[in-house]
C-alpha positions in Angstrom: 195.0 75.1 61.9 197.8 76.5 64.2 201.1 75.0 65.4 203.7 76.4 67.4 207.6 77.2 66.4 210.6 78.8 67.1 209.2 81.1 64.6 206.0 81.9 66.9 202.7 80.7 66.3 201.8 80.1 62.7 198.1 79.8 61.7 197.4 77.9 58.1 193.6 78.8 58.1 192.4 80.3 55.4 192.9 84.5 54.7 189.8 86.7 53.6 190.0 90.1 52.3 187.2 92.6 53.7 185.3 92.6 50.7 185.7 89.0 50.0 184.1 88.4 53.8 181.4 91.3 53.3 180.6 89.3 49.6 179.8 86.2 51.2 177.9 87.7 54.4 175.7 89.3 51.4 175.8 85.6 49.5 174.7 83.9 52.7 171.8 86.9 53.8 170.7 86.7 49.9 170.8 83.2 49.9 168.6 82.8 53.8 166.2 85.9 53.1 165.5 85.5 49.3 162.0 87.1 49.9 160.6 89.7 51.9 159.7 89.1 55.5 157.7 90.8 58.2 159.6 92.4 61.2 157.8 93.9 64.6 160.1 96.2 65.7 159.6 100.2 67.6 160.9 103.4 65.5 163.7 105.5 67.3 164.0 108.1 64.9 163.2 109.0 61.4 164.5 111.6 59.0 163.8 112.4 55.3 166.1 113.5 52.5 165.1 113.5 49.1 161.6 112.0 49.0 163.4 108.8 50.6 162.9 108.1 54.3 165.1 107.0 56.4 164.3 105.2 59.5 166.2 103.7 63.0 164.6 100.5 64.1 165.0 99.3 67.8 163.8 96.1 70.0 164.0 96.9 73.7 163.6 94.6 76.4 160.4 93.1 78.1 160.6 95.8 81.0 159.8 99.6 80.2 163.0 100.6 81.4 165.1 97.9 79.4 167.9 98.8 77.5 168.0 98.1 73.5 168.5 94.3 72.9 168.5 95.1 68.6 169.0 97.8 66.1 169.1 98.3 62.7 168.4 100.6 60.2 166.1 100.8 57.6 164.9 102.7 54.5 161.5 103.5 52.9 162.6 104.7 49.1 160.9 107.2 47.4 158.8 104.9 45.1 157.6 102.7 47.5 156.6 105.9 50.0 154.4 107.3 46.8 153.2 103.7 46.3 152.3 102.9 50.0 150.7 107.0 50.1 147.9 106.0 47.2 147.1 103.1 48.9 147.2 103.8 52.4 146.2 108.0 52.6 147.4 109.8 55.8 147.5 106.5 57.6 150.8 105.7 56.5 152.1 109.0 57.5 150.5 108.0 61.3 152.5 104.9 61.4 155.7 106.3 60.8 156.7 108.5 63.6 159.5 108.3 66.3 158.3 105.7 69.6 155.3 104.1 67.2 155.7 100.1 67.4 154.9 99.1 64.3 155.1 96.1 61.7 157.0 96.3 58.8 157.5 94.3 55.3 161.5 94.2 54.4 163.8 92.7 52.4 167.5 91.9 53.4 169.9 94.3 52.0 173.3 93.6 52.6 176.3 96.1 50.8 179.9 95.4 50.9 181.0 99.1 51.9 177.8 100.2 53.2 176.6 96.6 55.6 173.6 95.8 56.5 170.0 97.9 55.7 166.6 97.1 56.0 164.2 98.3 53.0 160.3 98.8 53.7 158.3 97.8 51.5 155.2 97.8 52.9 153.4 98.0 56.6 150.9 96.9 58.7 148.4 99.8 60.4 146.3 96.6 61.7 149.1 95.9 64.0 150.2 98.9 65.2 146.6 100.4 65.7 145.8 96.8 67.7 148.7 97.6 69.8 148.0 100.9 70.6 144.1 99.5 71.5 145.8 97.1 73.2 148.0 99.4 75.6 145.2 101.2 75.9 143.1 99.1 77.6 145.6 98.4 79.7 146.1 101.9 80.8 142.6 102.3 81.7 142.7 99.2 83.5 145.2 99.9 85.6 143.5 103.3 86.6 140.1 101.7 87.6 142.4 99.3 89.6 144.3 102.3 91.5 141.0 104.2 92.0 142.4 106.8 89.6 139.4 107.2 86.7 137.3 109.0 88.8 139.4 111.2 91.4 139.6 114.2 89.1 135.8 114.0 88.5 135.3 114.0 92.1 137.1 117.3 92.9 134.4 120.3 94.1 134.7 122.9 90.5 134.8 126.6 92.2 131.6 128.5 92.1 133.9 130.9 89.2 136.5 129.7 86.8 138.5 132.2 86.2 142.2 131.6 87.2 143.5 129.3 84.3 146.6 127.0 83.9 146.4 126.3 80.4 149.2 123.4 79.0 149.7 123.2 75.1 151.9 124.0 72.6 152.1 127.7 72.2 152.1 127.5 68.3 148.8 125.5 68.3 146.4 126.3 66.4 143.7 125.2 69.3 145.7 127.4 71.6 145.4 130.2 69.7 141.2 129.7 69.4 140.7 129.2 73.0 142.6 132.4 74.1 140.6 134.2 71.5 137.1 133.0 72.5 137.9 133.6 75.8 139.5 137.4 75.4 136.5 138.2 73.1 133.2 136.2 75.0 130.0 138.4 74.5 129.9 138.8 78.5 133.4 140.6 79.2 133.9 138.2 81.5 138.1 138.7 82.6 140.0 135.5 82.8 143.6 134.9 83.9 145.3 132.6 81.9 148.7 131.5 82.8 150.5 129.3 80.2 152.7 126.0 80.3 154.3 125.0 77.4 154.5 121.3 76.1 154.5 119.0 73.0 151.3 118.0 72.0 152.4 115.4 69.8 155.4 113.5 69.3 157.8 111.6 71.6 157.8 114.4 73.7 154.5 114.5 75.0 154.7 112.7 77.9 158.3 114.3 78.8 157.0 118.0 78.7 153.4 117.4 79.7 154.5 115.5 82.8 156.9 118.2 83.4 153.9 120.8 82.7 151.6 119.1 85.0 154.7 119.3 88.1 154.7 122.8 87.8 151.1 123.4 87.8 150.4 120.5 90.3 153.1 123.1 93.2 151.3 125.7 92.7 147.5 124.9 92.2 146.6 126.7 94.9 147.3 130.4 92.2 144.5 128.1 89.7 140.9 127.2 90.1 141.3 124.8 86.7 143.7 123.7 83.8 143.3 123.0 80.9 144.7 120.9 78.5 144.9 121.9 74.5 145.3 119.8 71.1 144.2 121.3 67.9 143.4 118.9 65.1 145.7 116.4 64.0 146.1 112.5 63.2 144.3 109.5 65.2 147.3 108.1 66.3 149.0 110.9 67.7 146.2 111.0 70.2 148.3 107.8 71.7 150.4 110.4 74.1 147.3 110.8 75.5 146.9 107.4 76.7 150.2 107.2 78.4 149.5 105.7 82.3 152.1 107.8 83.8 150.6 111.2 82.0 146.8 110.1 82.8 148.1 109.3 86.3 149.4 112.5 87.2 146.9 114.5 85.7 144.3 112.0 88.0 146.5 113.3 90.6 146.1 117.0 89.9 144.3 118.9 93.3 142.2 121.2 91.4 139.7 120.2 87.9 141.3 119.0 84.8 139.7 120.1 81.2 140.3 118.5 77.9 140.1 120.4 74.4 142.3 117.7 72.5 140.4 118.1 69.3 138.8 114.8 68.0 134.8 114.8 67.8 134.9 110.9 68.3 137.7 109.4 69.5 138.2 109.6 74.0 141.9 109.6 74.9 142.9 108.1 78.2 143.1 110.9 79.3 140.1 112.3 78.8 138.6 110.0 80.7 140.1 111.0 84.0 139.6 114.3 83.3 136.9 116.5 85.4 135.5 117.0 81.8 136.0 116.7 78.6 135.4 118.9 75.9 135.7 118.2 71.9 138.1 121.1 70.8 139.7 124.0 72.6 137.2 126.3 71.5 134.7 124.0 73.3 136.5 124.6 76.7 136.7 128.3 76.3 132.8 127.7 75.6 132.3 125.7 78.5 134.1 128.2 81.6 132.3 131.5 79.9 128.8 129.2 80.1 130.0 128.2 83.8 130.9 131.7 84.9 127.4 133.0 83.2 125.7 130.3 84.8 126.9 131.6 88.1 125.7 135.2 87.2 122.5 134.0 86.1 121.9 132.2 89.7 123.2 135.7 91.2 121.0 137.3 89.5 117.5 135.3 90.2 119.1 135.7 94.3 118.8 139.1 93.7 115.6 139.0 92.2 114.4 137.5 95.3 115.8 139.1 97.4 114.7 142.3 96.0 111.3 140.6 96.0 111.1 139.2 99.3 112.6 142.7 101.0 109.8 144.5 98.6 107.3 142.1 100.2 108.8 142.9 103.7 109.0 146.1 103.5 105.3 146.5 102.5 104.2 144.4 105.4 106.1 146.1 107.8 104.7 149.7 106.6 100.9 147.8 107.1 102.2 146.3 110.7 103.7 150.0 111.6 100.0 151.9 110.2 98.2 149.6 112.9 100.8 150.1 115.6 100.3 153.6 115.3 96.4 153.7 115.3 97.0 151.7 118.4 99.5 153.3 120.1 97.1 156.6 119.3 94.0 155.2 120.8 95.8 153.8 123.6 97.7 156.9 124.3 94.4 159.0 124.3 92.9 156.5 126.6 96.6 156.6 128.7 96.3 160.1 128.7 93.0 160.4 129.8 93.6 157.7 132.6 96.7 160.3 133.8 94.5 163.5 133.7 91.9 161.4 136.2 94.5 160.5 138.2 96.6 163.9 137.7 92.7 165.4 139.3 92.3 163.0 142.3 96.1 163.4 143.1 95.7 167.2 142.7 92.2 166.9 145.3 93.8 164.5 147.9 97.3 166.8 147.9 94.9 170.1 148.3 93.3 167.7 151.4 96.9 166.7 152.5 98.4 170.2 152.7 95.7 171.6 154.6 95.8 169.0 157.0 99.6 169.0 157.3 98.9 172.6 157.9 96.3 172.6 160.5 98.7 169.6 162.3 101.9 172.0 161.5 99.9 175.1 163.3 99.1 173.1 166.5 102.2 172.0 166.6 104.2 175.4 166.5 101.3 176.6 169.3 102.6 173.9 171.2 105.8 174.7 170.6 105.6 179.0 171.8 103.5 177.5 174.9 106.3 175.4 176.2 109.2 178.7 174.7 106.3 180.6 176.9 107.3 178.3 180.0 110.5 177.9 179.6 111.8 181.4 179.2 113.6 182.6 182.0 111.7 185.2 183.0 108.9 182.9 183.7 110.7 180.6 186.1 112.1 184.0 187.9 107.9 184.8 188.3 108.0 180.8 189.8 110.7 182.2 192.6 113.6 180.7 190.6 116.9 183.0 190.5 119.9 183.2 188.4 123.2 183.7 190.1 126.3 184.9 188.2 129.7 185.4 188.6 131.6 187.9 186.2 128.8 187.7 183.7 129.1 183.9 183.7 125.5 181.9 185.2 127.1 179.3 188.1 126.1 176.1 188.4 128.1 174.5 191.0 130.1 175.7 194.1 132.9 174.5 192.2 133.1 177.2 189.6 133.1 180.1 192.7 136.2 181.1 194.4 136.1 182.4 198.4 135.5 186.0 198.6 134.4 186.5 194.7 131.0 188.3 194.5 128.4 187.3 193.5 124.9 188.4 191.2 122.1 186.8 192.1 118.9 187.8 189.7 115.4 187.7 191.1 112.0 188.4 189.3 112.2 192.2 190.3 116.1 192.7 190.4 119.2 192.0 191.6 121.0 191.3 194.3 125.0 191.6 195.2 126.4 189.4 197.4 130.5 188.0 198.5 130.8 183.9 198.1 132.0 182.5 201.6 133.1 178.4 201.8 131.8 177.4 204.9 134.7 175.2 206.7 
């Protein structure tokens, strides 16, 4: 209770000391949680030290994106790990990694100096397996509802796979066998494999494998396939694989997605959206050297037929060509001896021709002297015609004369001189 004086305010409620307060928070948490109790919450990060684990518990909100409504931290001691290993296996190892959602047994531990801790002592893989089934199902869902399960499948796969984008960790195990089945396949096939690295496991997977997929996803155009890698490892590490925004991108992806992830039975998510998928990455190395033979194989029977079928053509066209020659033979003999007839007729009717042009040719030129014959000059001075001249030049008008220039007048037996007079 407080009142106010000259003094200032003065408060009579009670004083604590730090420990006395932290004591009876630890009385009243003691005295509320007595026994242990079961608590959902997500782990943020673990560490080890010491055979003891030590874990970060968070609650977010409802939405993906919500921010952290509760945190505490926890602790798995050594005892109770080796306790929980004999009778859980590897399972428990599964359960207990960073981003898993899982269900824990605590009790309340409250310390005066050190506050509040959480200590596991035992957990649930029922619930955390459920979960994981659970947001599974939903992923898939949500695929089939955005038509995204099959668009990968439905890509055309090139004739020859040979230019690889391969994603995976590059310390994998499964990395390491599917570059050396491909490198060494019995059929020196030649691959080009370019590599993008990413987690494979662990929180993050989706992180680096979305950011792997980007960078294949600008330049798909330099890849006929990729491939994605997982050696061995536990069931529920496989649960990166079911992430929707992963298994939506890769549905996205312009050219055929492989899977090599590494379980015999279990299907990721993301194997189903994939064009294939095969069991282990050795399986996928498998699978493009059997593609790329297959497509050798089929070149090969072509060129069997081919080599066939031009065999084939080649002998019917040599059986076509023997009878085109006999025939052109007998029907150039016959051609020829149709020409020599007609080379004999032409030869008798150009013999008959050129004596006939002859004959006409020599009546012709008779014709011709007879009328030279009458038209010399000579013969029309014999007809009492004459020639008259003046200085060597035969007149033909009285024009051409001048008064008083003589004249030569030719008759058939000589010639007379005479002077031209113009009457008036």
């Amino acid at each position: 209770m407080c009142s106010v004086t000259a003094l200032g305010r003065i408060c009579i409620m009670p004083t604590y000391t730090l420990f006395d307060l932290q004591e009876y928070i630890r009385r009243v948490l003691a005295l509320n949680f007595g026994e242990a109790i079961w608590v959902t919450a997500e782990i943020a990060q673990m560490s080890q030290s010491r055979g003891h684990l030590f874990v970060e518990l968070v609650q977010k909100g409802p939405e993906a994106d919500s921010a952290l409504v509760a945190q505490a931290s926890a602790v798995l001691w050594q005892r109770d790990y080796q306790r929980l290993r004999l009778s859980m296996g590897n399972v428990l190892d599964e359960l207990l990694v960073d981003g898993r959602e899982v269900r824990l047994e605590v009790r309340v531990d409250y310390h005066e100096r050190y506050g509040l801790k959480l200590v596991i002592t035992d957990a649930d893989p029922a619930y955390t397996f459920g979960r994981l089934e659970l947001q599974r199902r939903q992923t898939i869902e949500t695929l089939r509802g955005l038509d995204l399960l099959e668009k990968n499948r439905a890509l055309p796969v090139p004739r020859v796979l040979q230019r690889i984008a391969v994603i995976s960790s590059e310390g994998a195990a499964g990395f390491q066998d599917f570059r050396e089945q491909l490198t060494q396949n019995a059929f020196g096939y030649a691959f080009q494999c370019r590599f993008f690295s990413s987690a494979v496991q662990g929180d993050r997977l989706e992180s680096e494998m979305l950011a792997a997929l980007d960078a294949v996803a600008i330049q798909a155009g330099r890849f006929d396939a990729v491939v994605i890698l997982r050696g061995g490892g536990a069931r529920t590490d496989l649960a990166g694989f079911d992430s929707l925004a992963l298994c939506q991108r890769a549905a996205a992806l312009p050219i055929p997605l492989f899977t090599g992830i590494g379980h015999d039975i279990d299907q990721t998510v993301l194997d189903m959206v994939a064009w294939s998928a095969l069991k282990t990455p050795t399986a996928v190395a498998d699978f493009l050297v059997q593609h790329n033979l297959f497509f050798e194989n089929e070149i090969q029977g072509l060129a069997g037929k081919i080599r066939e079928t031009a065999q084939s053509r080649v002998k019917r066209n040599a059986l076509e060509l023997t009878q085109l020659e006999t025939t052109v033979r007998w029907a150039m003999q016959g051609k020829l001896r149709q020409e020599m007839q007609g080379l004999a007729t032409l030869e008798t009717t150009l013999a008959n021709l050129l004596q006939q042009r002859l004959l006409r040719a020599h009546t012709q030129l008779d014709q011709a002297e007879h009328l030279c014959a009458a038209l010399h000059p000579d013969s029309v001075l014999r007809r009492g015609f004459s020639i008259t001249r003046t200085a060597g030049k035969v007149v033909t008008s009285v024009d051409e004369v001048r008064s008083g220039e003589a004249l030569e007048t030719q008759l058939k037996d000589g010639t007379l001189v005479s002077e031209f007079r113009r009457k008036s």
